[in-house]
C-alpha positions as CSV (number, residue, x, y, z in Angstrom):
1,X,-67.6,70.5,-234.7
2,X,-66.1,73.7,-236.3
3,X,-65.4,76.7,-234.1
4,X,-68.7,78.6,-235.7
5,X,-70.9,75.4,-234.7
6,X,-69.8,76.0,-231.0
7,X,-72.8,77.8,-229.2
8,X,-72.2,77.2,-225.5
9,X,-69.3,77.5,-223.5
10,X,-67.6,74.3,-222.3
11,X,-69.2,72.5,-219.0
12,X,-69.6,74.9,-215.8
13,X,-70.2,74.3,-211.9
14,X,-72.7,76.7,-211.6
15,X,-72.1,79.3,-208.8
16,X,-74.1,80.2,-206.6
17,X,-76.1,83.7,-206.7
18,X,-78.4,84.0,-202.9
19,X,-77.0,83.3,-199.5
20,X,-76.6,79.9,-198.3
21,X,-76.3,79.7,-194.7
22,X,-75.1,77.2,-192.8
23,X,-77.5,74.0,-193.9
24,X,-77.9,75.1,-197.0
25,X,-73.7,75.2,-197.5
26,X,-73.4,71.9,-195.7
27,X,-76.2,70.4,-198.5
28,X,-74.3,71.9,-201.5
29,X,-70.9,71.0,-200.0
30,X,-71.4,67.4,-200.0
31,X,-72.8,67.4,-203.3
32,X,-69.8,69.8,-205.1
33,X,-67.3,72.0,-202.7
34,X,-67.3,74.3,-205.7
35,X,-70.9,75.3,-205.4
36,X,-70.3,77.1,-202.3
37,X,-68.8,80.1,-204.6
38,X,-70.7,82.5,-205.4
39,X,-71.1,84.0,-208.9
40,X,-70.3,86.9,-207.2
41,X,-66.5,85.8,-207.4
42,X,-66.1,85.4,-210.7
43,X,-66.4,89.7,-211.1
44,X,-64.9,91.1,-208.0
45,X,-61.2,91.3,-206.1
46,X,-63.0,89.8,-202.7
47,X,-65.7,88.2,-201.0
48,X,-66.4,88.2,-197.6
49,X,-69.2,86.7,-195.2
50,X,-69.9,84.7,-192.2
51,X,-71.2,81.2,-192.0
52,X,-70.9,80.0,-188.7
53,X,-67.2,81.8,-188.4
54,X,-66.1,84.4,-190.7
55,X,-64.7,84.1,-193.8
56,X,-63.1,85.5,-196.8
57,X,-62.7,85.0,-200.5
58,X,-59.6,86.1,-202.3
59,X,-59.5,86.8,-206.0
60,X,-57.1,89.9,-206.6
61,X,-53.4,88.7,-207.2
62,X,-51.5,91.3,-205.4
63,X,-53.5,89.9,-201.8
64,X,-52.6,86.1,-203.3
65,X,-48.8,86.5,-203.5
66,X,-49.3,88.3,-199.9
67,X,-51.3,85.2,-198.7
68,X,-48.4,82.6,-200.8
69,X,-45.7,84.3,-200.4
70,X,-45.4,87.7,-198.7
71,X,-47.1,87.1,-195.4
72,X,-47.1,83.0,-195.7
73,X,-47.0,81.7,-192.3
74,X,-49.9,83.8,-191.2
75,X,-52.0,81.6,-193.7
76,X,-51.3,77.9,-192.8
77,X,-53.4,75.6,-194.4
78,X,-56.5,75.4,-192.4
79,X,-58.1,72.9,-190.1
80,X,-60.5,71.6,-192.5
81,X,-57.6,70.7,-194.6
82,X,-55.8,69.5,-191.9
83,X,-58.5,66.9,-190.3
84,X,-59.4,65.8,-193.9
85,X,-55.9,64.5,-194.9
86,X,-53.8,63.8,-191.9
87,X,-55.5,60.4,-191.6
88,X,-54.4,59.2,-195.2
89,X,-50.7,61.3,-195.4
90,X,-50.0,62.2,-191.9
91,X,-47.3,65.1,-191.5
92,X,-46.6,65.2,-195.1
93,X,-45.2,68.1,-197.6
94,X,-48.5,68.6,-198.3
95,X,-49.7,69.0,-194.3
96,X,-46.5,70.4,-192.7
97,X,-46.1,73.6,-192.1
98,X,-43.0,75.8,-190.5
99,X,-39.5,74.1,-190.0
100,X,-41.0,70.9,-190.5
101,X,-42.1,71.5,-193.3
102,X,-38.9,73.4,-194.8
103,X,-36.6,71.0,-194.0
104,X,-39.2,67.8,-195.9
105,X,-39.2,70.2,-198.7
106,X,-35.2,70.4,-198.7
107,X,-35.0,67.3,-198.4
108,X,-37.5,65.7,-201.4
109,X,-36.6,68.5,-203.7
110,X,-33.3,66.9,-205.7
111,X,-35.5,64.1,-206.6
112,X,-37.5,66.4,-209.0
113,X,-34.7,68.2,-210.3
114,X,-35.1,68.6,-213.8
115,X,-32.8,65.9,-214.5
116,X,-34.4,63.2,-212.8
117,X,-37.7,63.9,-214.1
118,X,-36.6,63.4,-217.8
119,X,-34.9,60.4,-216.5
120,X,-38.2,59.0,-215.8
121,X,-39.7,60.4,-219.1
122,X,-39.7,56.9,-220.9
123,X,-41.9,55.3,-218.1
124,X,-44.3,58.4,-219.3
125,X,-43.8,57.1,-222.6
126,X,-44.0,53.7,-222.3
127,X,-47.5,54.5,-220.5
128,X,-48.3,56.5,-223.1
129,X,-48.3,53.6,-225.9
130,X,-49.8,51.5,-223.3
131,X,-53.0,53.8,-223.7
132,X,-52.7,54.0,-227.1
133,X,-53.1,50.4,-227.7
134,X,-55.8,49.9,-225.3
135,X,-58.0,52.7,-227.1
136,X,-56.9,51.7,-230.4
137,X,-58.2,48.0,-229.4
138,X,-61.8,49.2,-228.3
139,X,-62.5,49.6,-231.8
140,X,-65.7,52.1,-232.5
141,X,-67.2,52.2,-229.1
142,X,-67.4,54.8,-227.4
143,X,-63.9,54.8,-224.2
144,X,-64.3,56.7,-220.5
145,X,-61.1,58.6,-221.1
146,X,-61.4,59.6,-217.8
147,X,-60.8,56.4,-216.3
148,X,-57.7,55.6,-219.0
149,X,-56.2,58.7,-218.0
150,X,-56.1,57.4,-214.3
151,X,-55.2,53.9,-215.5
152,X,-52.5,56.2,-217.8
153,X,-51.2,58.0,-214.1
154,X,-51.6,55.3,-211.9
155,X,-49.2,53.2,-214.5
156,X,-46.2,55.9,-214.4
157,X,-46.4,56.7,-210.4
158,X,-46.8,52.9,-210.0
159,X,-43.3,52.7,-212.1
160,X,-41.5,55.2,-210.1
161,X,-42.5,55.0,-206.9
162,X,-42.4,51.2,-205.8
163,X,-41.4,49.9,-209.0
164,X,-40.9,46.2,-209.1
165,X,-41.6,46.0,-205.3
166,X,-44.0,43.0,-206.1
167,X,-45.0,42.7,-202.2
168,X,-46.6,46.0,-202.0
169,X,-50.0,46.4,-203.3
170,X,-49.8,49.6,-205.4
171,X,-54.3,49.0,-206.2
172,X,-54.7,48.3,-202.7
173,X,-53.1,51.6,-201.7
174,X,-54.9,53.8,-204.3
175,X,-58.3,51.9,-203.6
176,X,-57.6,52.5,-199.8
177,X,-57.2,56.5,-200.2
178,X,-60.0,57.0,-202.9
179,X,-62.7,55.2,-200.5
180,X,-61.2,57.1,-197.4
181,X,-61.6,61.0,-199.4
182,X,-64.9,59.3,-200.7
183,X,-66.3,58.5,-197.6
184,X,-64.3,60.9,-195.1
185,X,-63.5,63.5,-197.2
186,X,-66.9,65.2,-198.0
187,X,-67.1,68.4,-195.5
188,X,-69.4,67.8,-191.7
189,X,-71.2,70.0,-190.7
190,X,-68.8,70.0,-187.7
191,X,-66.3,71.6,-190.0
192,X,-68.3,74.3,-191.7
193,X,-69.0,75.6,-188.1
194,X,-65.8,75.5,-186.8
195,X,-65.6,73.1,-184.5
196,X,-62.3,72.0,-182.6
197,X,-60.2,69.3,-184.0
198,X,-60.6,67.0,-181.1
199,X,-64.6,66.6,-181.6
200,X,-64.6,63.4,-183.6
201,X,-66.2,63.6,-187.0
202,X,-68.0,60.1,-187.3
203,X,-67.3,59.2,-190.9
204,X,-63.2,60.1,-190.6
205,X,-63.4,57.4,-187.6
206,X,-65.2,55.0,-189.4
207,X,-62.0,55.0,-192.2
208,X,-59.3,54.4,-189.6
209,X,-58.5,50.5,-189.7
210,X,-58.3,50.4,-193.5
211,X,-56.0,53.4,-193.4
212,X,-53.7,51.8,-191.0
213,X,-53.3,48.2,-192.6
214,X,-52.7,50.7,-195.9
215,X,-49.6,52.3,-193.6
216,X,-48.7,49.2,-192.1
217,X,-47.6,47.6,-195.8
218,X,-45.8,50.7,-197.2
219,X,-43.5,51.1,-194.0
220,X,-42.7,47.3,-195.0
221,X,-42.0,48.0,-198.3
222,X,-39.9,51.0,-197.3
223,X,-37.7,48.9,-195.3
224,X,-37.4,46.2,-197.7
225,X,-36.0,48.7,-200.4
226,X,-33.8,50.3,-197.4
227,X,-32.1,46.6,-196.6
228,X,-31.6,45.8,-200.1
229,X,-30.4,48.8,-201.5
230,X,-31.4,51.3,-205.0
231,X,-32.4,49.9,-208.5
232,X,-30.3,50.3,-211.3
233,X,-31.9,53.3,-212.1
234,X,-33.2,55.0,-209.3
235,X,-37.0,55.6,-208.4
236,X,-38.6,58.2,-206.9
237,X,-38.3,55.7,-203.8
238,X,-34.6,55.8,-203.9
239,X,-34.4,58.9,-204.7
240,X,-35.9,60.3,-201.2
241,X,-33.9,57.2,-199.3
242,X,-30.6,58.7,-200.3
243,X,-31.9,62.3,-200.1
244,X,-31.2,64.6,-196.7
245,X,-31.8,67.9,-195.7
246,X,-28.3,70.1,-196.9
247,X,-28.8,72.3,-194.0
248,X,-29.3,69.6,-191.2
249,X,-28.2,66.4,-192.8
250,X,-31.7,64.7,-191.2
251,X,-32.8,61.7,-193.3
252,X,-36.9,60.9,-193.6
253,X,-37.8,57.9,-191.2
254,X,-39.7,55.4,-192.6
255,X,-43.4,56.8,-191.2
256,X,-42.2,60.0,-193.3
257,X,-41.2,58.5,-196.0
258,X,-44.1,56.7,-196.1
259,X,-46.6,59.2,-196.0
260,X,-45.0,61.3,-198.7
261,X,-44.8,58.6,-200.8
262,X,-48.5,58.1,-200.3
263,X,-49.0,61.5,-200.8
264,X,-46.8,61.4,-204.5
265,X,-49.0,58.5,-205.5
266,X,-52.4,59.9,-205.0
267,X,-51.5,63.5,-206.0
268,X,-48.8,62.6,-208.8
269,X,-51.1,60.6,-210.5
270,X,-54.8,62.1,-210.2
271,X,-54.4,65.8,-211.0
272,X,-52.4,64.3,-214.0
273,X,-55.5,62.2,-214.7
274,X,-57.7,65.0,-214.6
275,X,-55.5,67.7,-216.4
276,X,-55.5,64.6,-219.2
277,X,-59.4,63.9,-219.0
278,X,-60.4,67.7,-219.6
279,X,-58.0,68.1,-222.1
280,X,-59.3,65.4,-224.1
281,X,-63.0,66.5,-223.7
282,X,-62.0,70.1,-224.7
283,X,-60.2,68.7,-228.0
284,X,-63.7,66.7,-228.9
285,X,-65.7,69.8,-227.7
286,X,-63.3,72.0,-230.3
287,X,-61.8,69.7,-232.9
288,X,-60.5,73.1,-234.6
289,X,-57.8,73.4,-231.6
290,X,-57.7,69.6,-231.9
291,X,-56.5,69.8,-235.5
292,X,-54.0,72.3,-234.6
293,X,-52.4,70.2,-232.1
294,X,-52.4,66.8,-234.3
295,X,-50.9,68.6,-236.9
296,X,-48.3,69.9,-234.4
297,X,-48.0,66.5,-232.6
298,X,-47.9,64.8,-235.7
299,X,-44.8,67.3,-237.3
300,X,-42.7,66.4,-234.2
301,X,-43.3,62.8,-233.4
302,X,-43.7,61.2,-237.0
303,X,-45.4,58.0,-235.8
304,X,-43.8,57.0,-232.8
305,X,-44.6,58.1,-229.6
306,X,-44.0,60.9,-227.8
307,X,-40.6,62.0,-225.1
308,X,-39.3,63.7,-223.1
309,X,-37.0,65.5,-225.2
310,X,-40.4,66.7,-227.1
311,X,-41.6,68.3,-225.5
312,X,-40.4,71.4,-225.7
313,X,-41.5,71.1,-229.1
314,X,-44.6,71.1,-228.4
315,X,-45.8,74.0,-227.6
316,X,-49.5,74.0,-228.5
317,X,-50.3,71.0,-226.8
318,X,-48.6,72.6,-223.6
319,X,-51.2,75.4,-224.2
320,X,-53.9,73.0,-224.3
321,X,-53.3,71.3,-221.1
322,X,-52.6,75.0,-219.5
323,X,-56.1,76.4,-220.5
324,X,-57.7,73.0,-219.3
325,X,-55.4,73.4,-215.7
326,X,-57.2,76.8,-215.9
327,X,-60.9,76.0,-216.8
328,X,-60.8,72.9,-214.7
329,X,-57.6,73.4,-211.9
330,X,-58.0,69.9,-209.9
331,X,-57.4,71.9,-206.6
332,X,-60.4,74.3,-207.6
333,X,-60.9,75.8,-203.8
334,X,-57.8,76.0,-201.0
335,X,-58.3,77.2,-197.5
336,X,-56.4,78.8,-194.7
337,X,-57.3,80.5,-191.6
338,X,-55.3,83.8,-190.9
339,X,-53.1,83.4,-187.5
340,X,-53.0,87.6,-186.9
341,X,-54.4,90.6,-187.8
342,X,-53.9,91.3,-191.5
343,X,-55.4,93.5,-194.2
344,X,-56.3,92.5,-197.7
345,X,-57.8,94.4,-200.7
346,X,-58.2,96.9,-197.8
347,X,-60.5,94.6,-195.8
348,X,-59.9,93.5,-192.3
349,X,-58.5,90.0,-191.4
350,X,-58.6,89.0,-188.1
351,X,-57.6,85.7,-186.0
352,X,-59.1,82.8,-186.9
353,X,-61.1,83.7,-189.9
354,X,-60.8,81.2,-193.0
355,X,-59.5,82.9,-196.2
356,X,-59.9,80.6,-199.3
357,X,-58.5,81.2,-202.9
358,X,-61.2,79.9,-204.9
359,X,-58.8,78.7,-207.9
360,X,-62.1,77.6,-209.9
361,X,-63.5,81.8,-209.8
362,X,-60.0,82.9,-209.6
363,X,-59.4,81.2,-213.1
364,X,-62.6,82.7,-214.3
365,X,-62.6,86.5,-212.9
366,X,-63.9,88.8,-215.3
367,X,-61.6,91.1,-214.2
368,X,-58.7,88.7,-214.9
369,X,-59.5,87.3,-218.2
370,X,-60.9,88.0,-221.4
371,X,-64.1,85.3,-221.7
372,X,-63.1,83.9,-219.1
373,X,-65.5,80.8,-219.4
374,X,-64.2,80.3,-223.0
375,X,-62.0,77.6,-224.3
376,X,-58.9,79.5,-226.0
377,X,-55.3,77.9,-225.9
378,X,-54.0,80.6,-227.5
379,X,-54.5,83.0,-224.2
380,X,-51.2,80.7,-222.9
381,X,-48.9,81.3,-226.0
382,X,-47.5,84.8,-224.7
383,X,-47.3,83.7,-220.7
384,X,-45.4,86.4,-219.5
385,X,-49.0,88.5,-220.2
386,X,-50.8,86.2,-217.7
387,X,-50.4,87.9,-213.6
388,X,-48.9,84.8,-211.9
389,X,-51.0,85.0,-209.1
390,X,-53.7,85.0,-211.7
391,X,-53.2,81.6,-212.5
392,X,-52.8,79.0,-210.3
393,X,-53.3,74.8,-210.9
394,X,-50.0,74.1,-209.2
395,X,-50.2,77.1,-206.1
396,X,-47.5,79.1,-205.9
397,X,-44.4,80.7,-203.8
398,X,-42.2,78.6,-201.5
399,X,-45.5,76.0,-201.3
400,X,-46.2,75.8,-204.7
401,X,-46.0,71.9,-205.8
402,X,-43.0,70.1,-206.1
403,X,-44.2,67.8,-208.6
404,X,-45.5,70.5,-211.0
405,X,-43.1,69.7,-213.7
406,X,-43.3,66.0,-213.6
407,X,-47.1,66.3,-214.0
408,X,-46.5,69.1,-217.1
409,X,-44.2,66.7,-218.8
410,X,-46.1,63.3,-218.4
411,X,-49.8,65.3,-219.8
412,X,-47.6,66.6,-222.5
413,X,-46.5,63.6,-223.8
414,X,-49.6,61.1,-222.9
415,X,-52.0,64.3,-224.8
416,X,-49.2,64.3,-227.8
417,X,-49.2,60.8,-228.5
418,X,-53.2,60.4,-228.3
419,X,-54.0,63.3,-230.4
420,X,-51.4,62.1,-233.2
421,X,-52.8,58.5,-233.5
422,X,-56.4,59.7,-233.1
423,X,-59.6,61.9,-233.6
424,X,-61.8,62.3,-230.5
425,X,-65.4,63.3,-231.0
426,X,-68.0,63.6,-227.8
427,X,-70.5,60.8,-227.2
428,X,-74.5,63.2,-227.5
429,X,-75.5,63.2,-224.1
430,X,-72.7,62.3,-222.4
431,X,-70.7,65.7,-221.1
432,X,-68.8,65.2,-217.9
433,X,-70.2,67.3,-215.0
434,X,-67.4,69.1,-212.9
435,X,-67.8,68.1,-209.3
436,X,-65.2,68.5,-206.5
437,X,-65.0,66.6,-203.4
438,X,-61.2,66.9,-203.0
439,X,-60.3,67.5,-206.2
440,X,-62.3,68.9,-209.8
441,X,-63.6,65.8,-211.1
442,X,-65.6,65.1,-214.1
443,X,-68.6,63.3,-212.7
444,X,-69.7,60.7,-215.1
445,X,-66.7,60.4,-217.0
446,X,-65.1,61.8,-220.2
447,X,-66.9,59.4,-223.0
448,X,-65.5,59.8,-225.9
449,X,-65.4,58.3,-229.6
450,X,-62.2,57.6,-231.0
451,X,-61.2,57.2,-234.5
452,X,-57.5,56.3,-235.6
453,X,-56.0,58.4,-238.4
């Protein structure tokens, strides 16, 4: 539809605009965390209240950095986090905090050095086709692009994690950690009151056994690939085998290994997904941007698929996926609960409370952005303009994700190839809902007609 058909902003969660309280958030919790926020967040620097403990909502970008980066280990991820994922990743990058978690980071960070993640570019690419041909061979129906985008993922961290390790059970593992955040992952009530961590929350013990036969198989694939040594071209597998901390020397033992690698395979391939899916729907939803970037993609890839040395050439489509991070960031709501006494946007923190960074009002603060609920690529072609703590789908400061360029480069050259082989229109009726459980999903799918050209 052109730009002056467009009447309504792209799909919203909408925020919430009375008090909750404490049933009332457990209720819209398990439906969508997001609807917790309220509308309030979206037009102010902070938000504070109290249900069952205190807490605090930070949108000003001078408190973020202080929070990320300034005053970091006073605002360790926070116990909710903690008890949702340390049954699925264990002490992971994504868990640790403190030395352990330095030294992990030290450790895993030469394997997404710039070089190595071009050297796996032409798995991305090879994906990328993969999709292609599937979508081309649906002929005039309408595809879930949703779901190819995960297919899409799942195929490139499949490649470079355990590739060709035909004993482990790459489906197994991802079915095993979707059903444990689907059924263990929605917030108890025992968490929105604040409850210790030893008081067992009933649904996170039902998910145990699965979890551990999950573990049980990757610590044998670990040790098969240790006893017979790297591919000819290393994987992300090999990469962390042969990788040790340069201050310490300390290698990763298998359990560690194994629950980063779990870790890299859920998160390196579903926020990709996502960041894919909602880039899709908003090219449909605004075929005007959409014929910009085919006629960039187009220009740059001349009928084959897309690289890694594209693209830099690219730089539209980059947009694209940037304002789609932004409208829809997978992590739309992080948490952490303040160690000491601390002050931010001249408000008192004390002990204990939970301060969250609502990434999904954050993105959308009115005093942050210019229509903030609009979609505009063209807000991301001057970046130095953006605040950096204004915009966050990857975090930022010492924790900000390690994979962040990986997942940049894959959407960049999965979204380049699509848009060059094909037009996407939406499906009436159809628009994906944006629900998040663990991360900013669109409920129902991305359904989408495509049309080769």
């Amino acid at each position: 539809m052109p730009q002056s058909q467009i009447t309504r902003p792209p799909v919203r969660v909408p925020l919430v605009t009375e008090p909750l309280g404490v049933l009332g958030s457990l209720r819209a919790a398990r439906r969508n965390v997001l609807s917790i926020i309220p509308d309030l967040a979206t037009r102010q620097p902070m938000v504070s209240g109290r249900t069952g403990k205190r807490w605090h909502m930070v949108m000003d970008p001078d408190a973020i950095r202080r929070m990320l980066l300034e005053n970091l280990d006073n605002y360790p991820k926070s116990l909710v986090t903690k008890n949702l994922l340390r049954p699925a990743i264990g002490e992971s990058l994504f868990i640790a905090e403190g030395a352990h978690w330095r030294w992990q980071r030290r450790t895993a960070a030469p394997a997404f050095s710039h070089r190595n993640v071009m050297n796996l570019a032409p798995v991305m690419t090879d994906a990328a086709k993969r999709s292609a041909e599937r979508i081309a061979a649906t002929g005039p129906r309408a595809i879930d692009m949703a779901a190819d985008m995960v297919r899409t993922t799942f195929d490139v961290i499949a490649d470079v994690t355990f590739s060709g390790d035909g004993g482990f059970d790459l489906d197994a593992v991802h079915r095993g950690i979707d059903a444990y955040i689907a059924e263990a992952g929605r917030l108890s009530l025992f968490d929105i009151l604040g409850l210790p961590d030893w008081v067992p929350r009933p649904a996170r013990v039902m998910s145990g056994g699965a979890m551990a036969e999950m573990k049980r198989s990757a610590d044998e694939a670990v040790e098969a690939r240790r006893a017979r040594g790297p591919r000819a071209v290393p994987d992300l597998l090999d990469l962390l085998l042969d990788g040790a901390d340069p201050e310490t020397k300390r290698r990763m033992s298998t359990p560690e290994l194994r629950d980063n690698l779990l870790t890299f395979i859920v998160a390196g391939h579903e926020t990709t997904a996502l960041a894919l899916g909602w880039s899709l729907y908003l090219c449909a939803y605004d075929q005007q941007v959409q014929d910009r970037a085919r006629a960039e993609a187009q220009a740059v890839l001349e009928g084959r698929a897309a690289t890694g040395a594209d693209v830099a050439k690219l730089p539209f489509i980059r947009q694209i996926i940037d304002e789609a991070l932004r409208l829809y960031p997978p992590a739309g709501l992080i948490s952490r609960t303040a160690q000491a006494a601390d002050t931010l946007c001249g408000r008192e923190i004390r002990p204990g409370d939970t301060v969250m960074i609502p990434i999904y009002a954050l993105h959308r603060n009115h005093l942050l952005w210019e229509a903030p609920d609009a979609f505009d690529p063209d807000r991301f072609a001057d970046r130095k303009g953006i605040p950096r703590y204004a915009y966050l789908p990857f975090g930022d400061g010492p924790r900000i994700c390690i994979g962040a360029s990986f997942a940049l480069q894959e959407a960049v050259i999965v979204l380049a190839t699509l848009l060059a082989r094909f037009r996407f229109t939406p499906v009436p009726g159809r628009d994906p809902a944006p629900v998040m459980i663990l991360t900013l999903r669109p409920e129902g799918g991305v359904w989408l007609m495509a049309e080769a050209v």
